[in-house]
Each structure stands twice: as structure tokens, then as C-alpha cells.
C-alpha positions, 0 to 999 in steps of 0.5 A, spaced: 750 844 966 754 843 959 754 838 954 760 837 950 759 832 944 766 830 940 767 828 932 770 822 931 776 825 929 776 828 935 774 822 939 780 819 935 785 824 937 783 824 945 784 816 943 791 817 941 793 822 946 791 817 951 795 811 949 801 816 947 801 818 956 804 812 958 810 812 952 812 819 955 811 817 962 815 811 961 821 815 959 820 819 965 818 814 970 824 808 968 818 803 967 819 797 965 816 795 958 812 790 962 808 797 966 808 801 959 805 795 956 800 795 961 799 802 962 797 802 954 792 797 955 789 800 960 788 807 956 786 802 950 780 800 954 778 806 956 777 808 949 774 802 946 769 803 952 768 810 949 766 807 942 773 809 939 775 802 934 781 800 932 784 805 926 787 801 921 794 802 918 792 805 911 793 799 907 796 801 900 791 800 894 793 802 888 794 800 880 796 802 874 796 798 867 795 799 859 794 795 853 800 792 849 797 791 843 791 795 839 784 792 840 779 791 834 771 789 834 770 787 840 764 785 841 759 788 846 760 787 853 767 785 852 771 786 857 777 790 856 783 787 859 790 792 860 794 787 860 801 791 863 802 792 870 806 798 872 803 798 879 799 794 883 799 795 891 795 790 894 795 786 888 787 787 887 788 789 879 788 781 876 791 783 868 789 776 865 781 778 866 782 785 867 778 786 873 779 789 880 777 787 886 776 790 892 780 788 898 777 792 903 770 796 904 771 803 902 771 809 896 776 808 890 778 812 885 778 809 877 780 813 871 781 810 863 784 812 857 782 810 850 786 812 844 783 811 837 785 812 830 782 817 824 775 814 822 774 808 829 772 810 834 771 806 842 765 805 847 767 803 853 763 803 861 765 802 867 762 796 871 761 795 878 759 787 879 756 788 872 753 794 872 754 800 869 757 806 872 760 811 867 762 811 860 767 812 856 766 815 849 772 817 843 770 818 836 775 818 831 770 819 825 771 825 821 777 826 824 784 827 821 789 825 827 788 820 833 782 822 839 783 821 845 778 820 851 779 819 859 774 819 863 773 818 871 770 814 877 769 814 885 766 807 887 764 806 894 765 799 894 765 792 899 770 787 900 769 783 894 765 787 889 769 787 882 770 793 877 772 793 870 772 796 863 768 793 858 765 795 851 758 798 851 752 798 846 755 797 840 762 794 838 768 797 839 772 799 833 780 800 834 783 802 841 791 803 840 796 799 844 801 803 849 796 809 849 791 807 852 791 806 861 786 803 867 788 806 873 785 806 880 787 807 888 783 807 895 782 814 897 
């Protein structure tokens, strides 16, 4: 006897196959809407039976945003609020507060970038519910021109939790305005 075992990525396709036979057969055998409809929720059944969940259409998640004026002396744990949206599919980016939220469970994908001027520099975190996850730090002391510091973050995260970009471990000097972004999309 052979035992054959199936990922669910297979198990997805196979599921798909399925419920695509009777939208074929329908073409070819002039059914009503009605029998292909029918017939789809027979192939449904099937699948749920095997285990197989509905797959959810990807639902777009996704934000860009930057600051419009520059930021001096923050205090510690401040939170850094980029205040231009360029983009914000789902809608989970809130720039009056800066933080996201998590509109469904899942891995997402969160960049910054924070520009300081000669002699400041600019300490900052990523936070999940308060807790940090990565750090940013740029350091313009002895130093002619503008530094530049980017720094990047996969977050497994729930429906609800919040993230955000905070000042850490000491006061934030100077973040220029226009050059420096908060951006993040669902994988």
C-alpha cells in the first residue's frame, strides 16, 4: 500500500482544480447557473471536508509616510509621528498618532529612515505594543554633511497590535523634515 501526503499548497491547488470543473462543464454541458452553482458548492464541501479553509483575497496593506517639519529634542520614548501619507492602503497607518495597526494576523514588512544634520544625531526604535524591536541610530557628530541612517523590520504580528517609531535611551537631537520616511506593507 502507498500512502501519498499532499502540502497544503498542493492541497490548495487540487481544491481549486475542483471547484474550477464545474465552470468548465458548464460551458460544455449548457447548464443552468443554478447547476453550476450547485455543483461548486458540492466541490466546496468536498474541500472543507479534506481540511482545505477558504483562502482569503490578498487584501492590500500597505503605507508610506514622512515628516514635514524637522524634530528637535524630543524626549525619551517620544513617539515620532510622520505626518505626510503618500500611501495608505488599508488604511492602518493613523499620522496624527503615527502608529499602525494590524488589520489582520499576519508578517509585516516595516522600514524608516532618519536624516540628521552635522553635529546631531537621532536614536530611534521600533515598537511592537510598546516593545522594543529594532533600532535606528544616526550620528552626525564629527561630521561635515547630513547622515543618513535606514533600518528594517518583519513583524509577526495579530489583528490589533500596534507598532511604531519612538525615540529610545536618550533625547532625540534633530531629524530633518522631507527626508525622513515610515513605510510598511503586509507580506
Amino acid at each position: 500500500m502507498t500512502t501519498v501526503s499532499f502540502s497544503n499548497k498542493n492541497m490548495t491547488r487540487i481544491c481549486y482544480m475542483l471547484m474550477s470543473v464545474p465552470l468548465l462543464v458548464a460551458v460544455t454541458a449548457n447548464e443552468t447557473p443554478q447547476q453550476v452553482v450547485t455543483r461548486y458548492n458540492n466541490y466546496k464541501a468536498i474541500c472543507d471536508g479534506m481540511g482545505f479553509q477558504n483562502v482569503r483575497c490578498k487584501d492590500p496593506v500597505a503605507f508610506q509616510s514622512s515628516l514635514t517639519k524637522k524634530l528637535q529634542y524630543l524626549k525619551n520614548q517620544e513617539t515620532v509621528i510622520f505626518d505626510k501619507v503618500s500611501l495608505n492602503e488599508g488604511k492602518a497607518y493613523d499620522n496624527t498618532s503615527g502608529i499602525f495597526t494590524a488589520p489582520f494576523d499576519g508578517i509585516y514588512s516595516f522600514t524608516w529612515t532618519i536624516l540628521t544634520t552635522a553635529g546631531k544625531y537621532f536614536l530611534t526604535e521600533i515598537v511592537l505594543n510598546g516593545k522594543k524591536v529594532v533600532l535606528n541610530y544616526i550620528d552626525g557628530r564629527g561630521r561635515d554633511g547630513n547622515s543618513m541612517s535606514t533600518s528594517h523590520a518583519n513583524i509577526k504580528m495579530k489583528k490589533g497590535d500596534k507598532v511604531w517609531i519612538r525615540t529610545c535611551d536618550t533625547t532625540g537631537q534633530f531629524a530633518h523634515a522631507d527626508w525622513c520616511f515610515f513605510s510598511g506593507s503586509k507580506l
